[in-house]
C-alpha positions in Angstrom: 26.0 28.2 0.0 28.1 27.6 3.1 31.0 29.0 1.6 30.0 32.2 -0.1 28.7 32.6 3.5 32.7 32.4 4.5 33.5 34.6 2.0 31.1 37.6 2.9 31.7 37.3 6.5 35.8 37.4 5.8 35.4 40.4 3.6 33.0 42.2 6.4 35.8 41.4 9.1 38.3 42.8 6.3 36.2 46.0 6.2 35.9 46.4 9.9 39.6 45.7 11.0 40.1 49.2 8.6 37.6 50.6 10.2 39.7 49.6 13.6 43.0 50.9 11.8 42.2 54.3 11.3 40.4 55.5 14.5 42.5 53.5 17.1 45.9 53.4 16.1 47.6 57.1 17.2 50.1 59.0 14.5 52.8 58.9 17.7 53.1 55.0 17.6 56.5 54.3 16.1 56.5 51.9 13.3 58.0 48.9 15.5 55.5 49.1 17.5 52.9 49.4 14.9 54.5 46.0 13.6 53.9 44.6 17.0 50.1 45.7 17.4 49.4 45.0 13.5 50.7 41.4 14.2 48.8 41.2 17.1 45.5 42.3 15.4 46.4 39.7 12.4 46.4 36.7 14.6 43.5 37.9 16.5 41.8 38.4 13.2 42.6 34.8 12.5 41.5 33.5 15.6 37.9 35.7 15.2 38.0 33.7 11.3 38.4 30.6 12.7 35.7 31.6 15.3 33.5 32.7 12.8 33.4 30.2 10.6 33.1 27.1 12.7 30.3 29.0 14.2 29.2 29.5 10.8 29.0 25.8 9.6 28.0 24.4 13.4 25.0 26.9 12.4 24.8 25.9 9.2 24.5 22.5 9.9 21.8 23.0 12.6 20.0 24.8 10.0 20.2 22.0 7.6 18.7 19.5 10.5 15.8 21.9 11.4 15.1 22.1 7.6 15.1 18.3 6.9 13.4 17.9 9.9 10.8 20.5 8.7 10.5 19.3 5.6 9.8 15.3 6.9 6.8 16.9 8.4 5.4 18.4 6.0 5.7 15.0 3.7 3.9 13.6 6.4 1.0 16.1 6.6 0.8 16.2 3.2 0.8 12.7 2.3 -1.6 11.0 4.8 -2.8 9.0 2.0 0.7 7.1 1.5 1.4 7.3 5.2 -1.1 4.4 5.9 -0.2 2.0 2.8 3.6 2.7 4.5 3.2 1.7 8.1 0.4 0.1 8.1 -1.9 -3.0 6.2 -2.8 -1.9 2.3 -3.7 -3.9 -0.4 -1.1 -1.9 -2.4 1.8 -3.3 -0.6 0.9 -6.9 -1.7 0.5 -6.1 -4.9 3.8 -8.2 -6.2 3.3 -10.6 -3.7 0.8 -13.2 -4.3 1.7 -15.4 -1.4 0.5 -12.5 1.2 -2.4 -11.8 -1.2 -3.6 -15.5 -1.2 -2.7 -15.9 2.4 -5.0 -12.8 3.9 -7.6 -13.5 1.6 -8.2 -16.8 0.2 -7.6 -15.2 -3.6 -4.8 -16.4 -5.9 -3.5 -12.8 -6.2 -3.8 -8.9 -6.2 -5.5 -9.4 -9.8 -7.8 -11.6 -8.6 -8.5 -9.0 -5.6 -9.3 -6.3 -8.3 -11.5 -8.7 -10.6 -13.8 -9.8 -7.5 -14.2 -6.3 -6.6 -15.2 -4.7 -9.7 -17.8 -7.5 -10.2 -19.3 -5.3 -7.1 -20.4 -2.7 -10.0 -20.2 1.1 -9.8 -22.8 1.3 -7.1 -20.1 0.4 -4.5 -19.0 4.4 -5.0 -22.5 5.7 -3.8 -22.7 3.5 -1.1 -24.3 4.5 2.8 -22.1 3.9 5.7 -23.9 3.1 8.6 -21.9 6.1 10.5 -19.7 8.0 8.3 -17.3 7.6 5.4 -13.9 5.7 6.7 -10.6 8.0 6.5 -9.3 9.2 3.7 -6.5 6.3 2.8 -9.0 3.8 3.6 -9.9 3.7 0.0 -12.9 1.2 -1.3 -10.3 -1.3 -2.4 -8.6 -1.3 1.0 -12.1 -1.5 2.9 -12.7 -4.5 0.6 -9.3 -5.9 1.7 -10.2 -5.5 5.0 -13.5 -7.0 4.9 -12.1 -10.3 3.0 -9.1 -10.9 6.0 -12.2 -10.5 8.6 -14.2 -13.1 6.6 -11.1 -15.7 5.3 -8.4 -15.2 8.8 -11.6 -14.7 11.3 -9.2 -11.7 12.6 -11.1 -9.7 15.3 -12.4 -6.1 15.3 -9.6 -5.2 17.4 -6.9 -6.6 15.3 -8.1 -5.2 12.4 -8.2 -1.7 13.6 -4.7 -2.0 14.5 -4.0 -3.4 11.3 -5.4 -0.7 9.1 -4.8 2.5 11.6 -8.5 2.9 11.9 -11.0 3.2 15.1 -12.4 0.3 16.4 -15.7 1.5 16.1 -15.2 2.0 12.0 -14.4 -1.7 12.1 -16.9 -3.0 13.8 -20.0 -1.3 13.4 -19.3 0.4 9.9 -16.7 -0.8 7.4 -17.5 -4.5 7.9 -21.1 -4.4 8.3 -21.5 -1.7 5.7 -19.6 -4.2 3.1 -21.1 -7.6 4.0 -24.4 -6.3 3.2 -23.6 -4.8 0.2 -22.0 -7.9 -1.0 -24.6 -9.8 -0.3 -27.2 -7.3 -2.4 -24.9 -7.3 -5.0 -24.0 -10.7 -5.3 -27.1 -12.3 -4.8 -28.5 -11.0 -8.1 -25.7 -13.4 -9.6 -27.2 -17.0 -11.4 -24.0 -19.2 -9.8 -26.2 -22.9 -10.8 -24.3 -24.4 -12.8 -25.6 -25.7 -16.0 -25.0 -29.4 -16.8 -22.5 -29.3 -19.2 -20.3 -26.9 -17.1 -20.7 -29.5 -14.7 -19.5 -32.6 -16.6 -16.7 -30.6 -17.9 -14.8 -29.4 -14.7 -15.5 -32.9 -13.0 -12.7 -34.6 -11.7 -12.1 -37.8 -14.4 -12.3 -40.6 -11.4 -15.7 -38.9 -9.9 -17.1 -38.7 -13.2 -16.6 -41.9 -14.3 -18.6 -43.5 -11.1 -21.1 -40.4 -10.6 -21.6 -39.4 -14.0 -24.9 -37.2 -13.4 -24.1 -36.1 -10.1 -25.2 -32.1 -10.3 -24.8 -30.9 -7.1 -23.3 -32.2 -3.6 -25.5 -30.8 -0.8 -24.8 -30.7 3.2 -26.4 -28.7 5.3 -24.5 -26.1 7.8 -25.3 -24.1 11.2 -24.2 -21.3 12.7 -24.5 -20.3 15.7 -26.3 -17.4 17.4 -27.1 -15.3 20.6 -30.3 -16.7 22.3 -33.7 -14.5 20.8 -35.4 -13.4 23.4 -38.6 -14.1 22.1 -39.6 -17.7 23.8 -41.3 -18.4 19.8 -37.8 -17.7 18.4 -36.4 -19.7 21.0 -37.9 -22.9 20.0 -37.8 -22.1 16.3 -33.5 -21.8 16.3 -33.2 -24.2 18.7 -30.9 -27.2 17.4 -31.4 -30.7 18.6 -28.4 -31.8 17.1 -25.8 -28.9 18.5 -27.9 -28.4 21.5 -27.9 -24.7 21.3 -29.9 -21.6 18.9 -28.4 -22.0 15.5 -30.0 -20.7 12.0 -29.6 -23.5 9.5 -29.4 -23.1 5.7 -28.0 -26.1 3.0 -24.7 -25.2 0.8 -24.5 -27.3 -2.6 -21.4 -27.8 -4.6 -20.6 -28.8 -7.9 -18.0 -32.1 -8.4 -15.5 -29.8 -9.2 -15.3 -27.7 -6.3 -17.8 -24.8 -7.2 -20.3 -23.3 -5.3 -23.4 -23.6 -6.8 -26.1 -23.8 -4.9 -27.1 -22.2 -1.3 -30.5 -21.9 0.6 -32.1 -19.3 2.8 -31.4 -19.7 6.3 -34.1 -20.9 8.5 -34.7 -21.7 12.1 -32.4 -24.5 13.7 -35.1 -26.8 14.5 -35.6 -26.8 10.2 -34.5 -30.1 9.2 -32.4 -30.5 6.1 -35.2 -32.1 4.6 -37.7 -29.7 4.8 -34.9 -26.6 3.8 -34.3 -29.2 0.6 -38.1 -29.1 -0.3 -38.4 -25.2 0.7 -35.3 -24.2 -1.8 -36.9 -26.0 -5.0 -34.0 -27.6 -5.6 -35.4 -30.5 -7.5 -36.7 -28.1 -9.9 -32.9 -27.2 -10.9 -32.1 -30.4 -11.6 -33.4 -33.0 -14.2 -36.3 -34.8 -13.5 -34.6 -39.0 -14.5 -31.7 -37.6 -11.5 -34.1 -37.7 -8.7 
């Protein structure tokens, strides 16, 4: 393109130093001196080419800057979506690297990621955020993302909005709280006891051979919480044993590592006793264990 630009500009110059001939040069001139002021023209003809067409490519040039520049912006305002999975923290970007996967999230890899989240159901795509819908990029699989590096790397509200190019008010008081309860609803409707068979079979050899109708390992957790301040409240969450308001509930595992068993919460001044009786947990196991 630049040099049929060359060529039109050359031939208009052409045109015009004819147009120069015939009005300016007089009849009288003798033909040595019209040698003189035709070679004169010619090199300043040159020069004017020479002129011209570095002027021609310098613009050219500068046009093809302003263009790519141009056109980099209008990639970027067109694709929002991919701007966030390129700069900043997507599931997407992990999805050949299972280290990063299993590092941010506690799963074995983006698969695994995918296979967790669809046991959600469909009903995660009608769900009510507590404000408003999250931007555009933050898709429901990178909201899930998010929410499982808040809960596995403890990262803070802050972090994560940095992280993800979101505010810190979507992370705080929407995305997260929005998804923990729907996981919860969702995921509390699932039967995780494990039957006795399943049990025996994914029990480590040396364990079994001592314990061999062991069903369920149970220990009882706290967590801690802001002080109610309801002086009834007070005493019910107040724990004895961490000396401050906790709510208590009691976590069972199978020998081989599963989860398999978890209470309501109570008050902290519950004792695991009572949260063991509460729970029916003798109920889910046979009668000759206890």
């Amino acid at each position: 393109m630049l040099f049929v630009k060359i060529i039109f500009l050359r031939m208009t110059i052409l045109h015009m130093r004819k147009q120069v001939e015939k009005e300016n040069i007089a009849p009288e001139i003798q033909s040595e001196d019209m040698e003189n002021v035709f070679y004169d023209q010619d090199d300043l003809n040159i020069e004017m080419d020479i002129f011209v067409v570095e002027e021609c490519m310098g613009k050219s040039f500068q046009d093809a800057s302003v263009q790519t520049e141009i056109q980099c912006a209008v990639e970027y305002n067109s694709n929002q979506t991919q701007t966030a999975s390129t700069y900043f923290m997507c599931i997407y970007n992990f999805e050949h690297d299972n280290d990063a996967v299993h590092f941010y999230t506690g799963l074995e890899s983006f698969q695994k990621v995918q296979l967790v989240f669809n046991s959600l159901g469909e009903s995660i795509k009608d769900m009510k955020y507590i404000y408003r819908k999250p931007p555009p990029y933050m898709t429901l699989l990178n909201q899930f993302f998010l929410c499982l590096i808040y809960l596995c790397q403890k990262k803070t509200h802050f972090e994560l909005s940095r992280m993800f190019n979101v505010t810190l008010r979507d992370v705080r008081n929407n995305i997260t709280v929005t998804w923990i309860k729907v996981m919860s609803l969702q995921w509390r409707e699932i039967n995780i006891w494990a039957s006795k068979e399943l049990v025996q079979f994914y029990a480590p050899t040396d364990f079994y051979k001592k314990f061999p109708l062991t069903r369920v390992i149970i220990d009882g957790t706290e967590i801690p919480i802001n002080k109610p301040a309801l002086p009834l409240a007070q005493q019910a969450t107040f724990s004895q044993y961490k000396n401050k308001n906790t709510v208590k509930l009691v976590i069972g595992m199978t020998p081989g590592g599963l989860v398999s068993f978890i209470t309501p919460t109570y008050g902290g001044s519950a004792s695991d006793r009572q949260i063991i009786d509460r729970s029916n947990l003798a109920s889910k196991c046979d009668l000759e264990i206890l």
